[in-house]
N, C-alpha and C positions, 0 to 999 in steps of 0.2 A: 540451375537456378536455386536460391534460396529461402526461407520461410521461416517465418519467424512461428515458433509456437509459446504460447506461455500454457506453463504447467504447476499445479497445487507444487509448495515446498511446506512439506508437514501437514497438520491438521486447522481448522480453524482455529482461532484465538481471540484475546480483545484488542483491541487496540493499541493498548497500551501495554500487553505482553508480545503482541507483533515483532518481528524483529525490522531494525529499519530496512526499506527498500521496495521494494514492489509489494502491492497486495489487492486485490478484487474486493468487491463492495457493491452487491446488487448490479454483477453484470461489468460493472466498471474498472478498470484499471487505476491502480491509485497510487500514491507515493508520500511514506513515513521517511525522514530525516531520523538524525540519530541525536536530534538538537531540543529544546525546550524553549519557551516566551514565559515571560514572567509577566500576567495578565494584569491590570490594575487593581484588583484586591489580593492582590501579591501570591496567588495561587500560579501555578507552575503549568501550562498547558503546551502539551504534544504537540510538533510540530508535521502535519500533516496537509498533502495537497491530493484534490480531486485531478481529473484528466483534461480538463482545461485551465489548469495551473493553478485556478485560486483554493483559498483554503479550504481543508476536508471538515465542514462540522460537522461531526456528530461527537456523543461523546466517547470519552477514552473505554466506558465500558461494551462498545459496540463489536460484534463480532466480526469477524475479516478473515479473508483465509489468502495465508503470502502463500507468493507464486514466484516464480524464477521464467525467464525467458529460455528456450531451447534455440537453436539455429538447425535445421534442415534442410539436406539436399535433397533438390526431385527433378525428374524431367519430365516434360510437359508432353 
């Protein structure tokens, strides 16, 4: 059988030094694009989502720590 473990990749950072792709957030599993929105007063905002798909606010200087997924075998 296999097992999904997710594990710290590197140390915490901001947001927006994150690199894209998985990252934790109070517990939660999260997900940075590698893309940008260009918000109505023409500022440039991170494209980031929480674990029920919608978008991640907070802002880009909030702390995060990526993580990467492992696969493991084990028998039960």
């Amino acid at each position: 059988m296999k097992r999904i473990l997710i594990v710290p990749d590197g140390w915490p950072c901001t947001l927006e030094e994150c690199p894209p792709g998985l990252f934790m957030y109070e517990g939660y599993l999260n997900f940075k694009t590698e893309y940008r929105k260009q918000r109505e007063d023409g500022a440039w905002k991170l494209e980031a989502y929480c674990d029920s798909g919608e978008t991640f606010c907070r802002p880009d200087e909030t702390l995060v720590q990526p993580v990467v997924y492992v696969e493991e075998e084990y028998e039960e």
